[in-house]
C-alpha positions as CSV (number, residue, x, y, z in Angstrom):
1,X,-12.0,13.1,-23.1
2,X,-15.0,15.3,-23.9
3,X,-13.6,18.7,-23.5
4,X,-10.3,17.5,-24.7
5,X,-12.2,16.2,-28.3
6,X,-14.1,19.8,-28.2
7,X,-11.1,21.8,-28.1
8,X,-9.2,19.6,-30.6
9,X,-12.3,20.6,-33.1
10,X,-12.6,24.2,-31.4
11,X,-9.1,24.8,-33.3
12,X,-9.9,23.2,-36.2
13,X,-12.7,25.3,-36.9
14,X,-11.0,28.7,-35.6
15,X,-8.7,28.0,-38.8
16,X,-5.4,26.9,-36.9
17,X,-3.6,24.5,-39.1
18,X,-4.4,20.8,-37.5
19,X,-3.2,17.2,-37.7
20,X,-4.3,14.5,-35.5
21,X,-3.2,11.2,-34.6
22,X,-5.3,8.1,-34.6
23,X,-3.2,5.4,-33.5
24,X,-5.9,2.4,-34.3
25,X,-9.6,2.5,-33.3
26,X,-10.0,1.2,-30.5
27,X,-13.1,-0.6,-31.5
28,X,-11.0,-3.3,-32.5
29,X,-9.8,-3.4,-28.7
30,X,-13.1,-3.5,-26.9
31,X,-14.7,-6.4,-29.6
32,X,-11.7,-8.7,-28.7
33,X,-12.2,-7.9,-25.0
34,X,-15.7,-8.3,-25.6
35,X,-15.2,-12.0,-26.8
36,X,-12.7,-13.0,-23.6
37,X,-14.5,-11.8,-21.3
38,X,-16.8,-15.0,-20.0
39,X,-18.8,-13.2,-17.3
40,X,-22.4,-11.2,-17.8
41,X,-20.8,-8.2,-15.3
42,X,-17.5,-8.5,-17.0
43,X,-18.9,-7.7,-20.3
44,X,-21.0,-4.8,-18.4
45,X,-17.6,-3.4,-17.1
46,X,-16.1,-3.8,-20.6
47,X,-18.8,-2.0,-22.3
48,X,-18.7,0.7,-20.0
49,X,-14.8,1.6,-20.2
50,X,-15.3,1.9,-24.0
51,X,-17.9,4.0,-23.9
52,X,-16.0,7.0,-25.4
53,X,-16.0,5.2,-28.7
54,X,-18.8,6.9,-30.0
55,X,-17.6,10.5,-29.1
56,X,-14.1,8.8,-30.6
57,X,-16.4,8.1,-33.6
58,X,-17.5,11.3,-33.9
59,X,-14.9,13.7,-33.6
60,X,-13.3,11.3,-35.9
61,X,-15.4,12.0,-38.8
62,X,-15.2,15.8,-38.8
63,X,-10.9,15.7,-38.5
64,X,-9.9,17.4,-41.9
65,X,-6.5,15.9,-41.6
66,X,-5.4,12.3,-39.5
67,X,-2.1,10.6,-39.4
68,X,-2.0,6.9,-38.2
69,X,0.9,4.3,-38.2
70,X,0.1,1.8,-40.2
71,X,-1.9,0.8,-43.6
72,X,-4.1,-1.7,-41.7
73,X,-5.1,1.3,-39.0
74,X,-6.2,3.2,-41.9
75,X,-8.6,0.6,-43.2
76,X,-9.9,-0.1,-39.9
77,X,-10.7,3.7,-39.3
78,X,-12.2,3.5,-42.4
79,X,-14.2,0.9,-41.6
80,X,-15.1,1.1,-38.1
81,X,-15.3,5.1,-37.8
82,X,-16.8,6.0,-41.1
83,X,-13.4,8.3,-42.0
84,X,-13.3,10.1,-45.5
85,X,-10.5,7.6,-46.8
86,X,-9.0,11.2,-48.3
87,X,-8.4,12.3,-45.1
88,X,-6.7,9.2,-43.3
89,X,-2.2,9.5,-44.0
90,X,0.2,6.7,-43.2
91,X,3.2,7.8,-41.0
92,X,4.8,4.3,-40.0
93,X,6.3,4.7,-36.0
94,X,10.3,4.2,-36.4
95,X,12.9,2.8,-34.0
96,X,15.8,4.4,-32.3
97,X,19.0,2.2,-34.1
98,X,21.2,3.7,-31.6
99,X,19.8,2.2,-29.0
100,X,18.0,-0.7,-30.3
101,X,21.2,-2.9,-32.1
102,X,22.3,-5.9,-32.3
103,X,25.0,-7.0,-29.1
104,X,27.1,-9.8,-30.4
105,X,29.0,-9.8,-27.4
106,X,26.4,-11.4,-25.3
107,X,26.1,-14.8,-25.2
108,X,22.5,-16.0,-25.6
109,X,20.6,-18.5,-23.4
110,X,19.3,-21.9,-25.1
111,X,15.9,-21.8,-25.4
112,X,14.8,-19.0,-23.8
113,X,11.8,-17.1,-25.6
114,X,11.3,-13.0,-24.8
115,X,8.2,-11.4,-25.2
116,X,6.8,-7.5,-24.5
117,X,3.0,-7.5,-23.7
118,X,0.9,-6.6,-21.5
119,X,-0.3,-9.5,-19.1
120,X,-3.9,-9.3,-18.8
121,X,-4.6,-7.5,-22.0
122,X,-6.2,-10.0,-24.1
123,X,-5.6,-8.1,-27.3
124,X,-1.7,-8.8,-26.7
125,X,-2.6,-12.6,-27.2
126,X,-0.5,-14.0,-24.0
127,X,-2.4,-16.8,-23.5
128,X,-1.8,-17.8,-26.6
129,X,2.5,-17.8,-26.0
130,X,1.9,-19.5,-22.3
131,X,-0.7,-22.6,-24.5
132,X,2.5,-22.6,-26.9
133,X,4.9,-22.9,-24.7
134,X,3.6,-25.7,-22.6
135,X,3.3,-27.7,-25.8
136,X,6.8,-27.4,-26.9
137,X,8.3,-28.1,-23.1
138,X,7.0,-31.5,-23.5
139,X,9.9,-31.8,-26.4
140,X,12.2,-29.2,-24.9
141,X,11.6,-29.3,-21.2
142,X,14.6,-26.6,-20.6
143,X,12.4,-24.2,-23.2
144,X,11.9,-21.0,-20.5
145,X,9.8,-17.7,-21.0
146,X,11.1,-13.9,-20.4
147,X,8.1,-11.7,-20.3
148,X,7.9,-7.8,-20.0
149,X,5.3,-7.2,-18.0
150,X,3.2,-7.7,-14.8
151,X,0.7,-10.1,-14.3
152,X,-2.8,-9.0,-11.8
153,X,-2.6,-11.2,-9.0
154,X,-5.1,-13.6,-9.0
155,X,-6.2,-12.5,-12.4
156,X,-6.9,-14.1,-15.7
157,X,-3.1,-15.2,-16.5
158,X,-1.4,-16.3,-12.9
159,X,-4.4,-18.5,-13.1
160,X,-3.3,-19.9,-16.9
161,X,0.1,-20.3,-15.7
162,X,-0.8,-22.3,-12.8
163,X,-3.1,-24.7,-14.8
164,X,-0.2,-25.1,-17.5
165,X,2.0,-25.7,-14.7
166,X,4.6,-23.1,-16.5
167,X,5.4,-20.9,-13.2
168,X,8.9,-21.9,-12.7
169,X,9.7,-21.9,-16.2
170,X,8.7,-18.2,-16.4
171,X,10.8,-15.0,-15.5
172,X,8.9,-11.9,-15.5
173,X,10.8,-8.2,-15.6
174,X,8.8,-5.2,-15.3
175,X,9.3,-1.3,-15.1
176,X,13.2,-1.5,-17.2
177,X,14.7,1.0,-19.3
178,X,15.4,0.8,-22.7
179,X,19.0,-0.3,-22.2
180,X,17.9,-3.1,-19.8
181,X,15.3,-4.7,-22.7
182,X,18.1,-4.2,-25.3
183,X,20.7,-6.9,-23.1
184,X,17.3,-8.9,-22.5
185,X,16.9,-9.5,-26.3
186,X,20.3,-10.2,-26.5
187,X,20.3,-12.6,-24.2
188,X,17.5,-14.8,-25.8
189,X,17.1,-16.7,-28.6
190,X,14.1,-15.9,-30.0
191,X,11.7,-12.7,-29.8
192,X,7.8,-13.6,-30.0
193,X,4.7,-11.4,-30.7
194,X,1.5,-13.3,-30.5
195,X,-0.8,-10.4,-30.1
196,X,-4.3,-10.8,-31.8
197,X,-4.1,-7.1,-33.0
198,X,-1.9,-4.4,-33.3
199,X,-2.0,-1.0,-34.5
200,X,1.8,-1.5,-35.2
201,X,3.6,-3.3,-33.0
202,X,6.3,-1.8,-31.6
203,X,8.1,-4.8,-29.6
204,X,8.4,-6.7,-33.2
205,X,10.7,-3.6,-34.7
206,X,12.5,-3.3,-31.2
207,X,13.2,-6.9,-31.6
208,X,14.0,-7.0,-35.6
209,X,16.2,-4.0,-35.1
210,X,18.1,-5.9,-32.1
211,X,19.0,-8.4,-34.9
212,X,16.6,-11.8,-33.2
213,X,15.0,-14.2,-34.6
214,X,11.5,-13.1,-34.6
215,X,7.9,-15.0,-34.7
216,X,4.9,-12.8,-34.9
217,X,1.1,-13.4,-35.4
218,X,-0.2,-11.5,-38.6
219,X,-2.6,-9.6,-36.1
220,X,-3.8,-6.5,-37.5
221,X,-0.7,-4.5,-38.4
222,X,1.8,-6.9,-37.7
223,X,2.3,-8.5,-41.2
224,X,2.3,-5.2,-42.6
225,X,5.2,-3.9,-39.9
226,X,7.2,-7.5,-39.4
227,X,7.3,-8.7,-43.8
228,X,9.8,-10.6,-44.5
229,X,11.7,-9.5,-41.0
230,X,10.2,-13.1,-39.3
231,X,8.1,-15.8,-39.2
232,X,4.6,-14.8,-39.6
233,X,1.1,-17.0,-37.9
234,X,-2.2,-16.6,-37.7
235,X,-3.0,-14.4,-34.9
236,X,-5.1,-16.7,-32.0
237,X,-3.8,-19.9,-33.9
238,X,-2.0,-21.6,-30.7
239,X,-1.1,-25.3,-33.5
240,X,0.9,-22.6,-35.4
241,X,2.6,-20.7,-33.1
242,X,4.1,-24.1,-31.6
């Protein structure tokens, strides 16, 4: 990462016309991961995998020119790296509408909720969904969970699921194509994106451009990127999501 950030400055100051991409600082990443992790040599471990921030920090600061994909990045590399405000443009990511449509020919399942996130990242706020979701099966017993992604074995969320007793009302699918999650969204009633923060958010455009209903936290860029396209809750607030 070193070398890489040297060389990226390297052209900047030989004159070659540069932009860079900051997608979000990912200060914002290790301070939630920070406040999950329970354990003295977890947080060790945690501190030590971020520990490029501060070269991040720094080659950040002398970029003449950075793009980033949303209005809330901007203010956060504002705020957390230090960044000439001047210097910071907003490119919002877009979605492929060729691909990611509406299929009105599939029926969808009652009660089945889909959502994209890593398992064990606790930025993506899936612990959240799974404390959600066992509130609401006490109403709606046949409620059931599609989730994109893997969990670790043995790790923080297998271990959530078991003491929620959710197992068997959860289907995960991992390692798809794009055509594959398109049918998926199709197939369920409602998208959901409870992550804590997002740079943008990708799975809630995917799943407003697929034509679901949609329920998002307001998690860093999310209210920015999902408006008036869903239903928008306070990011960690479990009551709300229900």
């Amino acid at each position: 990462n070193q070398t890489l950030a040297d060389g990226v400055l390297d052209l900047q100051r030989a004159g070659i016309p540069l932009v860079t991409t900051i997608h979000h600082p990912i200060t914002r990443d290790r301070r939630l991961a920070m406040d999950a992790e329970r354990r003295w040599y977890g947080k060790l471990l945690v501190a030590r995998w971020h520990s490029f921030l501060n070269m991040q920090q720094r080659v950040a600061r002398e970029l003449e020119h950075i793009v980033t994909v949303s209005g809330a990045s901007k203010t956060d590399i504002i705020a957390d790296f230090g960044v000439d405000p001047s210097r910071v443009a907003v490119m919002h990511n877009g979605v492929d509408t060729q691909l990611f449509k509406p299929c009105p020919e599939v029926d969808r399942k009652p009660c089945q909720i889909m959502a994209t996130a890593s398992a064990d990242t606790p930025t993506k706020g899936l612990q959240v969904l799974l404390r959600a979701a066992k509130a609401l099966r006490k109403t709606r017993p046949d409620l059931s969970l599609l989730l994109v992604g893997k969990p670790k074995p043995g790790g923080d969320t297998e271990k959530l699921i078991d003491e929620l007793g959710l197992a068997a009302a959860i289907q995960w699918v991992s390692n798809v194509d794009h055509e594959t999650i398109v049918q998926l969204y199709a197939q369920s009633t409602m998208a959901v994106v409870p992550s804590l923060y997002e740079g943008f958010g990708l799975p809630a455009v995917e799943a407003m451009a697929c034509g679901i209903a949609l329920v998002s936290s307001d998690g860093g860029a999310l209210a920015e990127v999902v408006a008036d396209g869903g239903r928008l809750v306070p990011a960690g607030d479990v009551d709300a999501l229900t």
